[in-house]
TILUMNU-641300 format. One record per residue (C-alpha): residue in three letters; z, x, y. Coordinates in pm, whole numbers, padded with zeros to 5 digits, always signed. Last residue first. Example, Ala and Ser with C-alpha at 12.3 -4.5 7.8 and 13.67 -1.06 7.14 Angstrom:
# TILUMNU-641300
ser+00714+01367-00106 ala+00780+01230-00450 
# end
This chain:
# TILUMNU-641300
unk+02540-07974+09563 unk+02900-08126+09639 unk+03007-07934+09955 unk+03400-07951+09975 unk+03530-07885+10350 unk+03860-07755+10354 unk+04140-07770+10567 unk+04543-07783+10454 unk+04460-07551+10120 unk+04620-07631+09781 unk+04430-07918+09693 unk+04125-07810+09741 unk+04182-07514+09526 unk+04266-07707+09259 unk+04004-07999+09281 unk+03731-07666+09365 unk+03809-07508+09032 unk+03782-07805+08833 unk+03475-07930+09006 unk+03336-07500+08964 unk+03364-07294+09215 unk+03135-07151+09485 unk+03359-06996+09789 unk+03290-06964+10144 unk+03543-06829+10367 unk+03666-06871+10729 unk+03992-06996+10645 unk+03996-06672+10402 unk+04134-06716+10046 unk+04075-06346+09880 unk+04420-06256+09840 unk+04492-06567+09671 unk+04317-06471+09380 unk+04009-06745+09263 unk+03896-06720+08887 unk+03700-06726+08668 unk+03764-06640+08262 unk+03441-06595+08039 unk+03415-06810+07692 unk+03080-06996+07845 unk+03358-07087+08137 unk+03689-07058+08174 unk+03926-07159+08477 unk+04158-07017+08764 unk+04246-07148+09110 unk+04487-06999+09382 unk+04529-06675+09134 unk+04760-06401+09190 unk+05048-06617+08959 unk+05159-06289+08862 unk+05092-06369+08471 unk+04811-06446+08565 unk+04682-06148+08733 unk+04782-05989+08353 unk+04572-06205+08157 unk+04250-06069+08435 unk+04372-05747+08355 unk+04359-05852+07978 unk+04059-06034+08010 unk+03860-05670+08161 unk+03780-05719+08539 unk+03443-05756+08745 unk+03564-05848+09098 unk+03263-06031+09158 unk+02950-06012+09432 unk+03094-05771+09656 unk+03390-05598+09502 unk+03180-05526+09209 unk+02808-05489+09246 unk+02543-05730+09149 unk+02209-05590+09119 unk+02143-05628+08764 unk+02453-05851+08610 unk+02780-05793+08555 unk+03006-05818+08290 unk+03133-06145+08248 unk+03560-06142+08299 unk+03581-06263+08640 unk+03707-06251+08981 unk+03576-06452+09314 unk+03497-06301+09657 unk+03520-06512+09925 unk+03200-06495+10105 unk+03213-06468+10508 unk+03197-06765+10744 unk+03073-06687+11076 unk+02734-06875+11105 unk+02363-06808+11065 unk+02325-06519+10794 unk+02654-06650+10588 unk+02560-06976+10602 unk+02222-06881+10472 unk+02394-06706+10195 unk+02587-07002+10116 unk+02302-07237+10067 unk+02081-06971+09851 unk+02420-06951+09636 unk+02455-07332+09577 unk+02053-07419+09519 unk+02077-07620+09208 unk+02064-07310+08971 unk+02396-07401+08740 unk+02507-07760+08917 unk+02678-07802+09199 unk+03015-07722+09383 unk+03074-07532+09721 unk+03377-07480+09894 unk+03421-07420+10218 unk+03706-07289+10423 
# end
């Protein structure tokens, strides 16, 4: 798996998309309480969820990795850790995650 940190617009999505196009990884698909923006669908860019479902998923332990952001939860459910996945977290995010999984490759951007 790889994870990818950096900073807001430094390049992380463009990175994993060419990835993506070029190799076999596929995107690991991350939850969240924002609404979404144009273009971006649920179940392929986000799992777009209300904070109480997303309070609930807790509660199950569902997530690998979790954190809050701008007042919106993130967060990574183990159901959607693939060895052959790309993710874009947070440091926070990625430390936990990292630190759960035997191979990863963290991509500081």
């Amino acid at each position: 798996m790889i994870i990818i940190v950096g900073a807001s617009a430094s390049g992380k999505t463009q990175l994993a998309k060419i990835l993506y196009q070029n190799f076999v990884y596929k995107k690991c698909i991350t939850t969240t309480t924002r609404k979404p923006r144009i273009n971006e669908v649920d179940g392929k860019d986000y799992y777009f969820v209300s904070k109480e479902v997303f309070k609930d998923l807790l509660a199950e332990d569902a997530f690998v990795e979790h954190s809050i952001y701008n007042d919106q939860m993130y967060g990574l459910q183990r159901k959607d850790v693939r060895e052959n996945g790309i993710v874009i977290l947070d440091p926070t995010g990625a430390n936990n995650l990292a630190k759960t999984l035997k191979k990863c490759i963290c991509c500081v951007y």
